[in-house]
C-alpha positions as CSV (number, residue, x, y, z in Angstrom):
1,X,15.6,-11.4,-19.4
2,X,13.6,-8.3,-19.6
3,X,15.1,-4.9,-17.2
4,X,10.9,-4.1,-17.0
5,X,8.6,-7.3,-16.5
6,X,5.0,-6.0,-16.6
7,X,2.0,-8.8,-15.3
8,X,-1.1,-7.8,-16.4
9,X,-3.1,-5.8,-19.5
10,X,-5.1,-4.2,-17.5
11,X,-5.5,0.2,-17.1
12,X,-2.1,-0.5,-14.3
13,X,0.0,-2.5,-16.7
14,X,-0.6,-0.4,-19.7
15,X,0.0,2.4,-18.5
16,X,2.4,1.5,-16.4
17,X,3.8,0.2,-19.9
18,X,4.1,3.9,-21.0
19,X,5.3,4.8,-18.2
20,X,8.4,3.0,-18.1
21,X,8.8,3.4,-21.9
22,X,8.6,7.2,-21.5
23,X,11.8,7.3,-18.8
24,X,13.6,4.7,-21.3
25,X,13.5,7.9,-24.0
26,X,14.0,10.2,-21.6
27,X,17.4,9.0,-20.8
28,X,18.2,7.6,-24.0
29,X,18.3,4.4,-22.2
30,X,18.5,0.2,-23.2
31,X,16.0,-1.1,-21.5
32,X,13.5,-4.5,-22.5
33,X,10.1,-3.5,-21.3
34,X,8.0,-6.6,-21.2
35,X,4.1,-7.1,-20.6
36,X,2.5,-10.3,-19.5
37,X,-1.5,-10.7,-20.3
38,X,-3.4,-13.4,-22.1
39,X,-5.3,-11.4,-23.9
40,X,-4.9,-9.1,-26.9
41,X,-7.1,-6.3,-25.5
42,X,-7.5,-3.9,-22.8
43,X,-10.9,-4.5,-21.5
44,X,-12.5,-1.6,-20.6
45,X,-13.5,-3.1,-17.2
46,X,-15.5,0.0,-16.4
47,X,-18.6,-0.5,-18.8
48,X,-18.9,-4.2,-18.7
49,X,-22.3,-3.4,-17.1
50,X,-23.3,-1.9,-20.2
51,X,-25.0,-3.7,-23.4
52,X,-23.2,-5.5,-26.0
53,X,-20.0,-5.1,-23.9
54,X,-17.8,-7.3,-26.7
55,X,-17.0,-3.9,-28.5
56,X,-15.4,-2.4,-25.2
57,X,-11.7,-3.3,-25.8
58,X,-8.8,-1.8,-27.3
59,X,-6.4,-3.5,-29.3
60,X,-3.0,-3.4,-27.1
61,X,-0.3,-3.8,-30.4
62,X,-1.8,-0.6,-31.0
63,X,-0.3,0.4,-27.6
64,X,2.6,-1.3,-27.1
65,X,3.6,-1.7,-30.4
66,X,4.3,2.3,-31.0
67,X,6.4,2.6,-28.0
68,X,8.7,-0.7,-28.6
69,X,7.2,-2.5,-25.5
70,X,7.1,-6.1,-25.9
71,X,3.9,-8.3,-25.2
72,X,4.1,-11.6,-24.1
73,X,0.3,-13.8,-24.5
74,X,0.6,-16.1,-21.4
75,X,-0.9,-16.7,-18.0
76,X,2.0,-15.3,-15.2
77,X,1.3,-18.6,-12.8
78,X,4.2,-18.1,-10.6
79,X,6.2,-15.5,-9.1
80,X,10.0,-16.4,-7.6
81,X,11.2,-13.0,-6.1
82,X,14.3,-14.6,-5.0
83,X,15.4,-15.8,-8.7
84,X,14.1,-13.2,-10.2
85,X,12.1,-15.3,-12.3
86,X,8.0,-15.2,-13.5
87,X,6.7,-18.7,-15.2
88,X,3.9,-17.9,-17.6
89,X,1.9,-20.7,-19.4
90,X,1.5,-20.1,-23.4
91,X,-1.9,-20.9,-24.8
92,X,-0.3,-24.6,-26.0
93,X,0.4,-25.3,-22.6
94,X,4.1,-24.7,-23.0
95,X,5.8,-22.5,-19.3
96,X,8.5,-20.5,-19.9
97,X,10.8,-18.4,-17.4
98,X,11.4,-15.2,-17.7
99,X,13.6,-13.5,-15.9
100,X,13.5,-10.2,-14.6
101,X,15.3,-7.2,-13.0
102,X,12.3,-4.9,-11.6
103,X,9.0,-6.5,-11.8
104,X,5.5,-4.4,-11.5
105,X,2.5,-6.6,-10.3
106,X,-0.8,-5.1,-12.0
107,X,-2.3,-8.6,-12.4
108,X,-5.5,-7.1,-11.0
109,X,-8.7,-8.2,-8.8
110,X,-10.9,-10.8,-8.9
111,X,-14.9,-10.9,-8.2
112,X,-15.2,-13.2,-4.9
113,X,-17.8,-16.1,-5.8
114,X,-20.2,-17.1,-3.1
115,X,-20.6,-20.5,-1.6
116,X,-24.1,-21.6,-1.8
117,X,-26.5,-23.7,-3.9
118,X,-26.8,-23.3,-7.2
119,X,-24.2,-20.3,-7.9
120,X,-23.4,-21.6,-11.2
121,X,-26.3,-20.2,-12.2
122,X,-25.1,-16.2,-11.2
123,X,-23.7,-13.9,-13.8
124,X,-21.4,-11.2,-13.4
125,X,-19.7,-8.9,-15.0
126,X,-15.8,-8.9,-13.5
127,X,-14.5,-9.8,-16.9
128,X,-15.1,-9.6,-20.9
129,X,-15.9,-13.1,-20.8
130,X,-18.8,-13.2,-18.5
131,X,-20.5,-9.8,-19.6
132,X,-20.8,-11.3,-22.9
133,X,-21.9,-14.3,-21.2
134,X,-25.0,-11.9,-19.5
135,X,-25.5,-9.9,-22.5
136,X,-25.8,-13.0,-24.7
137,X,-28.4,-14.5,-22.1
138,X,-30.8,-11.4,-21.7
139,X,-31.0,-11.3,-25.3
140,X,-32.2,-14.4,-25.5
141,X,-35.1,-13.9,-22.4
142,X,-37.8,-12.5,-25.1
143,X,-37.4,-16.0,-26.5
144,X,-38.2,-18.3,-23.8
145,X,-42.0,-19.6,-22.8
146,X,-44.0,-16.5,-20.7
147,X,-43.3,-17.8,-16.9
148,X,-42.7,-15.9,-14.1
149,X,-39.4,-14.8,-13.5
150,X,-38.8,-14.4,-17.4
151,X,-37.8,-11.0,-17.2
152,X,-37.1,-10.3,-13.6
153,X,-32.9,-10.1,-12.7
154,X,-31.7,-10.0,-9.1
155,X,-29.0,-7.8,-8.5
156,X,-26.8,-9.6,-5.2
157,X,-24.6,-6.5,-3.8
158,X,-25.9,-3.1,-3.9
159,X,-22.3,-1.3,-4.0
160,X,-20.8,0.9,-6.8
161,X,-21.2,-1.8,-9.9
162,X,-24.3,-3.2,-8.4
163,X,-25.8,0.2,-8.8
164,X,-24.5,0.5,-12.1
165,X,-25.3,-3.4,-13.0
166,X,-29.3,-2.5,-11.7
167,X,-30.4,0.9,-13.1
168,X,-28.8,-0.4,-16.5
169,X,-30.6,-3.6,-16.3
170,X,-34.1,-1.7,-16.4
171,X,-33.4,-0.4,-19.8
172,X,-31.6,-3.6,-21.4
173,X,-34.5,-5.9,-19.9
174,X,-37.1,-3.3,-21.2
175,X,-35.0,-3.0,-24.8
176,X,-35.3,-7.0,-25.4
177,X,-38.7,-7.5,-24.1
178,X,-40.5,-4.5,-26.3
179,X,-44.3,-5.1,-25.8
180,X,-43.9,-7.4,-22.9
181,X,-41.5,-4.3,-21.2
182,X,-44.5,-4.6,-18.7
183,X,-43.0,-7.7,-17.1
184,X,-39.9,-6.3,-16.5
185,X,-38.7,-6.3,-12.9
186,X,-35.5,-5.9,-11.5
187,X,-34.5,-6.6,-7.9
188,X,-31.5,-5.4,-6.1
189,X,-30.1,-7.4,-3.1
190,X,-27.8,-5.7,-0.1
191,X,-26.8,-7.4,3.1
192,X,-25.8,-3.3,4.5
193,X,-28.9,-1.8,5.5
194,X,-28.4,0.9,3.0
195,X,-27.6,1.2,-0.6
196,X,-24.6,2.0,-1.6
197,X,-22.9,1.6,1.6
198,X,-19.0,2.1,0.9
199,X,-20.6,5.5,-0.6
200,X,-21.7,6.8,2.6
201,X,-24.8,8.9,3.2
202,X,-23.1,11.9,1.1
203,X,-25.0,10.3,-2.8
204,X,-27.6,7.8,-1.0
205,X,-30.3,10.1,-1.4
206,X,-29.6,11.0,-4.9
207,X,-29.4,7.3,-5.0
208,X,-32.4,6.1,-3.5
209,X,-34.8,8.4,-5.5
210,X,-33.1,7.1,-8.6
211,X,-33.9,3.5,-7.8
212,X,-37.0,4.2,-6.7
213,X,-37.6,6.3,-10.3
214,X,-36.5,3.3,-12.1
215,X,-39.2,1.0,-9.9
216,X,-36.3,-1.2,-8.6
217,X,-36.9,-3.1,-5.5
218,X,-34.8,-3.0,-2.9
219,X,-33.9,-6.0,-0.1
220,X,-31.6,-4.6,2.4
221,X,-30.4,-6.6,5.0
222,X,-30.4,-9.8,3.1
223,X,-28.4,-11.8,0.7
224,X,-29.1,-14.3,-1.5
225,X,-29.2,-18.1,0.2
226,X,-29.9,-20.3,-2.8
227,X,-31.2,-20.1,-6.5
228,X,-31.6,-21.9,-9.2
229,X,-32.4,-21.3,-13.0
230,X,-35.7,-20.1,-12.2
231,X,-35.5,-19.0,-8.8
232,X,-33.9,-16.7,-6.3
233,X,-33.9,-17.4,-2.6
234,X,-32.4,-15.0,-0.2
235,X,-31.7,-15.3,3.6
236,X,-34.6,-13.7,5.0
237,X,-36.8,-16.5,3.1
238,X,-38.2,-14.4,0.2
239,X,-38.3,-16.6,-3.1
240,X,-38.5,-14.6,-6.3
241,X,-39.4,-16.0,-9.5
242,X,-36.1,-14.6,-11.3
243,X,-34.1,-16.1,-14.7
244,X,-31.5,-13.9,-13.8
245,X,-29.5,-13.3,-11.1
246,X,-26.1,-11.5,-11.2
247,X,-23.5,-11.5,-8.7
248,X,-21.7,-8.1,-8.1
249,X,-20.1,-8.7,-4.3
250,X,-16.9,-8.6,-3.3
251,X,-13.5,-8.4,-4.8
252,X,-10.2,-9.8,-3.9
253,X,-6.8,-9.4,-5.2
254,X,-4.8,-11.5,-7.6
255,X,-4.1,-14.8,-6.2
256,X,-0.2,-13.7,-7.2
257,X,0.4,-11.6,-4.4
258,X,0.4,-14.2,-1.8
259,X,3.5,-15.3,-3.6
260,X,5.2,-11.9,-3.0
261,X,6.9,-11.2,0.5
262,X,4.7,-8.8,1.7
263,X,2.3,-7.4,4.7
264,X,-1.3,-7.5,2.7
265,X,-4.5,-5.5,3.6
266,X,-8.2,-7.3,3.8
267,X,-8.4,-7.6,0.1
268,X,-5.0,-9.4,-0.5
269,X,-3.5,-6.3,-1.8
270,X,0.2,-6.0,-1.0
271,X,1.4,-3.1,1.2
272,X,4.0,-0.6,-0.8
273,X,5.7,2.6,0.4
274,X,5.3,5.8,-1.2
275,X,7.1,4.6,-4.6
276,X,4.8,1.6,-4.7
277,X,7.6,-0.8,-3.8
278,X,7.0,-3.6,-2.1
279,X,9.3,-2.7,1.2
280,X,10.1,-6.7,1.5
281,X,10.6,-7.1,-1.6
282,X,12.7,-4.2,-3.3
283,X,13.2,-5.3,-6.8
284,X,8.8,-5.7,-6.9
285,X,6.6,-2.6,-7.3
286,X,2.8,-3.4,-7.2
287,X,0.0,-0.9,-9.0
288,X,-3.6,-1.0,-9.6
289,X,-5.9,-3.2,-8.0
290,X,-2.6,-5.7,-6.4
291,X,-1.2,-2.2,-5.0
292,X,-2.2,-1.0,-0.8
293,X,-0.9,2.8,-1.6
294,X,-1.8,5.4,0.9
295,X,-3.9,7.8,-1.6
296,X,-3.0,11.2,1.3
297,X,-2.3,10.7,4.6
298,X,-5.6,9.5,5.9
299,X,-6.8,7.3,3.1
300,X,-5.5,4.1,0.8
301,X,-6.5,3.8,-2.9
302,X,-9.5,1.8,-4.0
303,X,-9.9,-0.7,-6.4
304,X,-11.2,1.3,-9.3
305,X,-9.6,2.7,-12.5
306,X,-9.5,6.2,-10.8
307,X,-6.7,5.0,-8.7
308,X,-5.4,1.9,-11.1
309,X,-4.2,4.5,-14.3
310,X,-2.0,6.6,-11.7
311,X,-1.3,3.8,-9.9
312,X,0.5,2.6,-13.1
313,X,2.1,5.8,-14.4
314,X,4.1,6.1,-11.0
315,X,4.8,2.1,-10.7
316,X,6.1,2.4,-14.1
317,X,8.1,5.3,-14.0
318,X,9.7,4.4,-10.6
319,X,10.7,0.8,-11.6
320,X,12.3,2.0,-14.7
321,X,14.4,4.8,-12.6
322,X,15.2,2.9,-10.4
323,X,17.1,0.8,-12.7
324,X,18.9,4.1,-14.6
325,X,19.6,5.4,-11.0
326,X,17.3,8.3,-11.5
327,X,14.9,9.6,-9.1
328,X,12.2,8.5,-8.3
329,X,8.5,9.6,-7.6
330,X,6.2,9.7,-4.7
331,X,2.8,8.9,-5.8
332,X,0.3,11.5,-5.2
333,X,-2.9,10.7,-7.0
334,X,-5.0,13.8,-8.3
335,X,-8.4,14.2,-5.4
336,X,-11.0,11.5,-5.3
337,X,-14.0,11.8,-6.8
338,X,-17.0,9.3,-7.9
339,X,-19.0,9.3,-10.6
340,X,-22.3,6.2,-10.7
341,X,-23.9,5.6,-13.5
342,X,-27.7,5.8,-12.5
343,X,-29.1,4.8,-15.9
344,X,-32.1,6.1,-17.5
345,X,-32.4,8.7,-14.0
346,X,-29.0,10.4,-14.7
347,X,-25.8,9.7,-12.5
348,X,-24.4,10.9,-9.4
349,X,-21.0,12.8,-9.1
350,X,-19.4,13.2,-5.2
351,X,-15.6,15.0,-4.7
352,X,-13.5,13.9,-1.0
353,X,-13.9,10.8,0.6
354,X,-16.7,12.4,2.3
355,X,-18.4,12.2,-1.3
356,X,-20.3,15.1,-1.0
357,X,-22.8,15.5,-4.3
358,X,-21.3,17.7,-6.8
359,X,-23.9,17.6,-9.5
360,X,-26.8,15.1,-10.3
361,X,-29.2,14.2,-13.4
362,X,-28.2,14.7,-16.8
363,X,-25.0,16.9,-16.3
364,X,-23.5,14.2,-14.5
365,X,-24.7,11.6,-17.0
366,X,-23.0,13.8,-19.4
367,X,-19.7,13.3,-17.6
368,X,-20.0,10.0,-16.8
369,X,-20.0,9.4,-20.4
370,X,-17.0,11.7,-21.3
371,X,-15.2,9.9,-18.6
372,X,-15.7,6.1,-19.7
373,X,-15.9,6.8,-23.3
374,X,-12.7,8.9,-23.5
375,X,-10.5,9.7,-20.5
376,X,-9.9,6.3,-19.8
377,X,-8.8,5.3,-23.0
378,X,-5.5,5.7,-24.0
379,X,-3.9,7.1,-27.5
380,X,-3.3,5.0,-30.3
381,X,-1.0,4.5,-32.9
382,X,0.9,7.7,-31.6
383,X,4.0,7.3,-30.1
384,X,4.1,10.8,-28.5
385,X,1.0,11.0,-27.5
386,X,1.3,7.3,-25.7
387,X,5.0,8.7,-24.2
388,X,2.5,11.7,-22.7
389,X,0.3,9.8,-21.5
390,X,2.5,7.8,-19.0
391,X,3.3,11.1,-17.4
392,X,2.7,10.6,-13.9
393,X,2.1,14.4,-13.4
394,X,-0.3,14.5,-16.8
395,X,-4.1,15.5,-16.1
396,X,-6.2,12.3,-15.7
397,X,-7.9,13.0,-19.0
């Protein structure tokens, strides 16, 4: 029986991991703090659209292990809220039941496959996994016979990581292919008829001249209709020679939360009132990319690791008070902001939901990279500073 049952490694669960271990020293308190994840890392999910994305992982003993939070490697396959129980299946196959007396759902999102011919041949980059998978495969592109389509990717979705996926793809394809850098093309795919959409107009023009910098080509209005391991078809009938072709669309929430009594938004993500409880649920808090939070009054959190690290510190700290019977927190995220990676031409930073362009080029590369190289990492090794960091009310950096 553990009095915290965490499910899922993720930036929610770990930190949500702190955050409950934090009000456990606060109050001097007995409590079993539990996390559920089959792996031993915390991807950083962030830069998976980056090169040689196996180093971006963090080991979590080094996490857990400081603050006397327990880590069980498993698969959570099952959720009874009316036992109180979670079955997780062990990497020999064995299920065990654990039970639980507040549980906090952080079992994250899931990239939303496409049904049509020949999709085993996409890519993507939702998980460690498969951005190795990619990385492995355009190192390996030089290699092959001279054909067309050697070095051309299609980019399918032209939102936030599809952005980030395409103006990084111009400089990995033009790294592996040195003298044949010429042949590199890369072509990004969008059924909107506007990059970027979800961003508004505040960025697009930043964006646009970016892509256009980078000599991307650009198919709005269109998706893709068929490929195969040479080919790319898309649904206005263009064909383009392409060996690569990564899928970047779409996202839905963990299959878990349809096992959770709950309203759920579009995504699957399970409603929660201002203390990320699920309301039909009560001894259930969701966080991250599982949780529907109102970020202010006009606005619900997205699925990004802006939202998922808060999300986690309040989830945790809420479901561990609530046990001890002390008060608990309404979650009030710090302003939203956005900050796209625009490769080689810089990045884009926007503050509101409006997203209006705070600064542009190089400056907001600069950022960029002080934001996914350090701010959302956690400490290591330091028991303090981990206890800090699952603050609710500390700084997000």
């Amino acid at each position: 029986m553990s009095d915290v049952l965490i499910i899922g490694g993720g930036f929610a669960g770990v930190w949500g991991a702190m955050a409950a271990a934090r009000v456990r020293v606060q109050n001097d308190a007995d409590l079993r703090i539990t996390l559920v994840t089959p792996g031993d890392d915390l991807v950083i999910r962030p830069r998976l659209y980056e090169a040689d994305p196996s180093t971006l992982r963090v080991a979590l003993e080094r996490v857990l292990q400081p603050i006397g939070v327990g880590r069980l490697p498993g698969i959570a396959t099952a959720v009874d809220t009316e036992q109180g129980v979670v079955s997780v299946t062990r990497g020999d196959g064995r299920i065990e039941q654990l039970g639980y007396r507040r549980l906090i759902l952080a079992s994250g999102s899931a990239l939303r496959s496409p049904e049509v011919p020949g999709r085993e041949h996409l890519f993507d980059v939702d998980t460690l996994s498969h951005a190795v998978a990619l990385d492995t495969h355009v190192r390996a592109l030089p290699a092959r016979p001279v054909r067309p389509g050697r070095l051309t990717a299609v980019i399918i979705g032209a939102g936030f990581t599809g952005l980030e996926v395409a103006t990084e793809m111009v400089t990995r394809l033009r790294t592996v292919a040195g003298s044949d850098a010429h042949e590199v093309r890369v072509v990004l795919v969008e059924r909107a008829d506007m990059l970027g959409p979800e961003l508004g107009p505040g960025p697009h023009a930043v964006i646009k001249k970016a892509v256009e910098e980078l000599g991307i080509e650009v198919h709005l209005n269109a998706g893709v209709a068929a490929l195969d391991a040479g080919h790319v078809v898309l649904t206005d009938g263009t064909e383009i020679p392409a060996h690569t072709a990564v899928w970047t669309a779409g996202m839905s929430a963990s299959q878990l939360t349809r096992q959770i009594a709950s309203r759920r938004d579009r995504l699957g993500r399970l409603h929660v009132d201002p203390y990320l409880r699920v309301p039909e649920s009560p001894e259930v808090f969701a966080a991250g990319d599982t949780a529907a939070a109102l970020a202010d009054a006009a606005h619900m959190t997205v699925q990004s690791c802006q939202h998922a690290i808060p999300l986690g510190r309040y989830a945790g700290h809420n479901a561990a008070a609530d046990l001890l019977g002390r008060p608990l927190m309404e979650f009030s995220p710090a302003d939203y902001v956005t900050c796209l990676d625009l490769g080689e031409a810089g990045a884009v930073l926007t503050t509101g939901w409006e997203r209006s362009v705070k600064l542009t080029g190089g400056k907001a590369k600069d950022l960029k990279r002080t934001i996914v190289e350090d701010r959302i990492y956690p400490p290591l090794d330091d028991p303090a500073a981990l206890l800090n960091a699952g603050d609710p009310e500390a700084p997000w950096s």
